[in-house]
N, C-alpha and C positions, 0 to 999 in steps of 0.2 A: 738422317744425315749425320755425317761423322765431324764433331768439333774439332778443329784444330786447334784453335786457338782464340781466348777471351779476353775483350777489352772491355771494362763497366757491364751493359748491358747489352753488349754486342757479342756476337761469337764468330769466328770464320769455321765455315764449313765445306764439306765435299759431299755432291751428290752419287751413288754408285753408278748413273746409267749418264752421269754426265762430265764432262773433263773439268769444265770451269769451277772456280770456286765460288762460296756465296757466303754475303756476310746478312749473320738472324740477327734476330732482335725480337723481344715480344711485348705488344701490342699491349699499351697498358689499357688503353679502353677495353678493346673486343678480348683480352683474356688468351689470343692466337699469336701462335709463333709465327712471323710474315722474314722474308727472305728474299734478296734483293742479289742478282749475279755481277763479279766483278768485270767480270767480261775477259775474264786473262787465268791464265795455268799455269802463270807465273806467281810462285809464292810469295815471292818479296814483292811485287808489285801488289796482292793480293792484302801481304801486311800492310800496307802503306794505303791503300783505302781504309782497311779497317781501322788504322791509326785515323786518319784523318775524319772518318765519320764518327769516333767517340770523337774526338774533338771536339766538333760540329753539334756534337747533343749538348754542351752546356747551355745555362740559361743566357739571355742575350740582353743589354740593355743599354742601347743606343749607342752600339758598337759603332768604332769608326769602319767603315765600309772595306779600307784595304787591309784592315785585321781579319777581315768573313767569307772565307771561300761561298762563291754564286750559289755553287752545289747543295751549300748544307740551306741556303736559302729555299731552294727548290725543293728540295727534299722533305723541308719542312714543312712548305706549302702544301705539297702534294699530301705528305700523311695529315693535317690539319683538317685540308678545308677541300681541296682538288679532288681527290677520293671518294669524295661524298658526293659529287655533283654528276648527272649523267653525262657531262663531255667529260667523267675521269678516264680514259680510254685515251683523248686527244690530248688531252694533260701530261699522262705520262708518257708518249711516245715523242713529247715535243719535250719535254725532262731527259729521256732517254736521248734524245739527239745533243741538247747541250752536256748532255756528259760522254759521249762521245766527240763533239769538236771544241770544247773549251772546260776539261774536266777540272781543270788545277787555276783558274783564274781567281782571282775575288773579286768582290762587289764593285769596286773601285776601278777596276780592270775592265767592269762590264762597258765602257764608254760608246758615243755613237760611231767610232772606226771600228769598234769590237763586233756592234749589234750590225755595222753595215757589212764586216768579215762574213758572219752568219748569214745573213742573209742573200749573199752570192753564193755558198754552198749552196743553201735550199735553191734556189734557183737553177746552180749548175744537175741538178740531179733531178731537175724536168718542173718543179714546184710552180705550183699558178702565185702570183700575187696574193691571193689570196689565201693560200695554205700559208706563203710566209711569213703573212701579219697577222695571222694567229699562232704561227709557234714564237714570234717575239711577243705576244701578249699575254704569252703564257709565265714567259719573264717578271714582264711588267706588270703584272699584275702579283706576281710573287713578291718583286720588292718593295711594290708602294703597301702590300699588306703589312709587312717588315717592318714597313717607316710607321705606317699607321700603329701597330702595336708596338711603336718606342725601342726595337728591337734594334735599329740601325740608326742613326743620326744621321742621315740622308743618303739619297741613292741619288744616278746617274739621272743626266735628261737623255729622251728617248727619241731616238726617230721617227720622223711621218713615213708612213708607206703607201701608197696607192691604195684605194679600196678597189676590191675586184669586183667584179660585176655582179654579185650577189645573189640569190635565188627568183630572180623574177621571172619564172615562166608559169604561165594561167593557163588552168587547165579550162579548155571547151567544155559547154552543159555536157556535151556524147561523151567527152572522158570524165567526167564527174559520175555518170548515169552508170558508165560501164564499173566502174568503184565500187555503187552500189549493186549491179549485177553480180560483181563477181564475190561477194561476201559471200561464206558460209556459216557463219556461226552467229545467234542473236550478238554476241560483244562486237564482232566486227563489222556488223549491221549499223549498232548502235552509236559504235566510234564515229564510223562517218556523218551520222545526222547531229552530232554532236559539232563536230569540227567543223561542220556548215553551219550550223546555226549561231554559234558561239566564235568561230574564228579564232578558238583558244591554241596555244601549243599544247603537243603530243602529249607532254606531259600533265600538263593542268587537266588535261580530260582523264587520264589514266587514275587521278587521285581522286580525283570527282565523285563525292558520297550523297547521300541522299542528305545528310544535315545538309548539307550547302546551298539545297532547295529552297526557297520560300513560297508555297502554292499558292499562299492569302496574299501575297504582292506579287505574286509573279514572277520573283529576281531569280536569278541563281550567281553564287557568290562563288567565283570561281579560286579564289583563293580561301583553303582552310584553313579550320579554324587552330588556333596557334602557332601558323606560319606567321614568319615575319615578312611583310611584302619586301624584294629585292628589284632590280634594276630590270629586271624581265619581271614586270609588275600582273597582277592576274585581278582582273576589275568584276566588278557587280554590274551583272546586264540584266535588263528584261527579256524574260521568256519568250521568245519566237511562237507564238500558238501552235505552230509545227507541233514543236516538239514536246509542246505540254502532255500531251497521251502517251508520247512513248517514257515520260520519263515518269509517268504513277506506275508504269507496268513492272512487276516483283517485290521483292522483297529484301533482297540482298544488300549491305551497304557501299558497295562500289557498284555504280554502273556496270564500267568495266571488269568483268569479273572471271574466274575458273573456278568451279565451285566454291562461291563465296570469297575467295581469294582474289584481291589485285594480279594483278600482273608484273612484271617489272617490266623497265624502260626497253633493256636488250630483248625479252622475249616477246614485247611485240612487237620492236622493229622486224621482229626475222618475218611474224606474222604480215606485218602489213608489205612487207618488201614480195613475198610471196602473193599477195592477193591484188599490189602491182600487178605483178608479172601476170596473172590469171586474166585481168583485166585489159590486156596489152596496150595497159596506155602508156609511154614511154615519159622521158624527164622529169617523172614524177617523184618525189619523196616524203615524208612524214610531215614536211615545213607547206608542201603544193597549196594544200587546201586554205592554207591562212593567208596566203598571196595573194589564191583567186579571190576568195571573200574579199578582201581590203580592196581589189580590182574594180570587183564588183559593186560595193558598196559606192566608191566614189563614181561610177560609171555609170550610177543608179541616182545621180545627184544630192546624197549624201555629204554634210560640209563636213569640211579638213579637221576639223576639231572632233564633233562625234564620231570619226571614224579612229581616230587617233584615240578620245577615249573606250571603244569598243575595240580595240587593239591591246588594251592595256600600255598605250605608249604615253599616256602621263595624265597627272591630275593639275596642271601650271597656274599659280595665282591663287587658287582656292581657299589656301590656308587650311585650319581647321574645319570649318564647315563645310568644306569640300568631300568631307567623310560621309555626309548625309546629303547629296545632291543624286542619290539612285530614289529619295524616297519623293521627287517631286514628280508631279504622274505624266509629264512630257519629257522625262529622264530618258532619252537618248531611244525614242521613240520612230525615228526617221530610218535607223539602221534596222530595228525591229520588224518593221514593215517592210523593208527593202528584202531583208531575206525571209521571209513569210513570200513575199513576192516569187524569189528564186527559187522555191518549194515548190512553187506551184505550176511553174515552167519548167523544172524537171521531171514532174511528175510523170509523164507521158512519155516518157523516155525508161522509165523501170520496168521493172519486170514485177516488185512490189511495191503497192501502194504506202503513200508516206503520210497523206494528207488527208487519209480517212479519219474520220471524228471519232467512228467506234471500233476501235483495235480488232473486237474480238468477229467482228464482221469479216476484216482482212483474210485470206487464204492463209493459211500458216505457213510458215519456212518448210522446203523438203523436208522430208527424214535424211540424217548424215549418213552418204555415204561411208565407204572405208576411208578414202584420204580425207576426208573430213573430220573422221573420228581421232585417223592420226593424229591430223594437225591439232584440234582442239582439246586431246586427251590424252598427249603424249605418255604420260605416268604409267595409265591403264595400259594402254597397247600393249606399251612396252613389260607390262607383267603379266599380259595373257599370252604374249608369248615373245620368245629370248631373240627369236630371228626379227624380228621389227627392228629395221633401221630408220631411225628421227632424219626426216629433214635435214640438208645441206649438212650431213658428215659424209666425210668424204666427195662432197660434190653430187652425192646420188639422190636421187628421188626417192620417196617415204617407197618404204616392201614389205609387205605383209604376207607371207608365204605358207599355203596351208592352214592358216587358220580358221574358218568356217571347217574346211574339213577335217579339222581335230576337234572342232567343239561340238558342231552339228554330227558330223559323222560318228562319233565316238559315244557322244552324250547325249545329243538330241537337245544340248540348249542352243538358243538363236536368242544372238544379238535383241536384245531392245529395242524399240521404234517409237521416238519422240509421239508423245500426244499431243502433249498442250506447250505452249510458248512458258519461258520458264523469263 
């Protein structure tokens, strides 16, 4: 990119394949130059962000609010604390939207005519309730961080909005059953008996290592170690008998795994979104499984508290000793047995056994197909040969062309065929 022109640790630049200008900046953590568009091919309006963002970098300390353009509040947010979190994706396209309808405001400016302006845009442009009160909480949450770190001397009060109807649809045993049908790979086998058993978000299972286990008590500590627990709190449950066999099986220290390696957030949503679709069970998404459970669990006569704490939705009153209430041996025992129960009612509906005692009894998973190799081994494919196209580019289905007949026909090697469960 060609600099035009530097402020502090800012520079404006021009991409060659692109009109707009962009103002850099490098990344004092990651050591990466990161680049952000004006949104205009106008230079003087192009100077005039870049003026206003050095601006915006000084340090702050308990600025009066109509001194503090919103922007440089957001902006901060977002490179701080937003970018780290796996809704950074809705973070910044809800950043992007207030710098595009209220780029020049300041903090003081942000009032409830202001936040209720924006919110008849989202609206006028088809937005559910619910979209809307997450891009002002992407606000509100920027500023009271601001006030919190002494940055601002107060920010505005906020509007209430409607809650939108939320994700409550439960999937049936048959679309739970066909979930497990339609897995191909042990990790997304495993995902699912995890996320029934545990009730966990997407994410706490994806982190999920074997320290977290304890097989002498039984728990598994869904929150690791050196995390600090946050407002989506991730609790200590007792082990489902279910799932105690599947989870001595390997060696590796994430459950979910790719040779050895985690996963991240985005490559297994594209995973599970696809083995939806395989599945044909419809309304389904990443959050489904935690719903049914919590469904289920009350619907199983389960009280409002232990399922609340088997939710991770609070430890209330406990105080300190509330940190050692997993280690009494009727610790949240009623939810335990309720999905040990739901295992055993699904069972008969699989295609593989879940509730066998001795794993190595079980029939082992096929051998992977090609789209299965695809999907689970993107890297390889793609460097045994250059015409492999990945999953949803371009909208196309994975294509593997010619390849047995370059490697068979040529060489006379053939593909590998799983033996043992890894």
């Amino acid at each position: 990119m060609e600099r035009i022109r530097q402020l502090g640790r800012f520079w404006l630049a021009v991409r060659p394949d692109r009109p707009n200008f962009y103002i850099c900046w490098m990344d004092k953590k990651s050591g990466k130059v990161k680049a952000q568009s004006t949104r205009t091919t106008d230079l003087a309006e192009a100077e005039r962000q870049l003026a206003l963002r050095y601006q915006n970098d000084r340090v702050l300390d308990r600025e009066d609010p109509a001194a503090v353009p919103l922007m440089a509040i957001l902006d901060r947010y977002y490179d701080e604390h937003a970018s780290k979190l796996p809704s950074a994706n809705a973070a910044r396209l809800a950043i992007e939207f207030f710098r595009e309808v209220c780029p020049d405001i300041s903090v003081a400016d942000f009032r409830k005519k202001e936040q209720r302006r924006v919110a008849v845009i989202l609206r006028g442009r088809g937005a559910s309730e619910g979209y809307v009160s997450r891009v002002l909480s992407v606000a509100r949450a920027a500023l009271l961080r601001a006030f919190d770190d002494e940055e601002l001397s107060s920010v505005p009060k906020f509007i209430k909005l409607k809650r939108g109807p939320g994700r409550n649809h439960v999937l049936a045993p048959e679309e739970v059953a066909a979930l497990f049908n339609a897995a191909r790979t042990e990790a997304q086998f495993l995902f699912l008996l995890l996320a029934v058993a545990t009730a966990a978000r997407p994410q706490a299972i994806l982190d999920l290592t074997r320290e977290q286990v304890d097989f002498r008590r039984n728990l598994i500590d869904l929150n690791p170690p050196g995390r600090l627990q946050t407002k989506k709190r991730r609790p200590i449950l007792p082990l489902p008998s279910t799932l105690i066999p599947w989870l001595r099986q390997g060696t590796a220290e994430y459950f979910i795994n790719h040779d050895d390696r985690p996963y991240t957030w985005g490559g297994w949503r594209a995973i599970l979104r696809r083995l939806i679709q395989r599945a044909g069970v419809k309304r389904a998404s990443a959050y489904t499984i935690r719903h049914t459970m919590a469904t289920e669990l009350y619907t199983r006569g389960v009280s409002y508290g232990d399922v609340k704490m088997w939710l991770g939705h609070s430890l209330e009153s406990m105080g300190t000793t509330g940190g050692y209430i997993h280690l009494k041996p009727e610790y949240l025992q009623a939810p335990r047995r309720a999905i040990d129960d739901y295992f055993r009612e699904l069972e008969p509906l699989l295609k593989r056994s879940i509730c066998a005692v001795d794993l190595e009894e079980q029939p082992l998973p096929p051998p992977l197909a090609l789209p299965e190799m695809m999907e689970s081994q993107p890297e390889l494919m793609g460097a045994l040969h250059p015409r492999y196209t990945p999953a949803g580019e371009g909208g196309r289905e994975p294509k593997l062309r010619n390849v047995l007949s370059d490697l068979v026909g040529v060489t006379g090697f053939e593909p590998a065929t799983p033996t043992s469960r890894t």
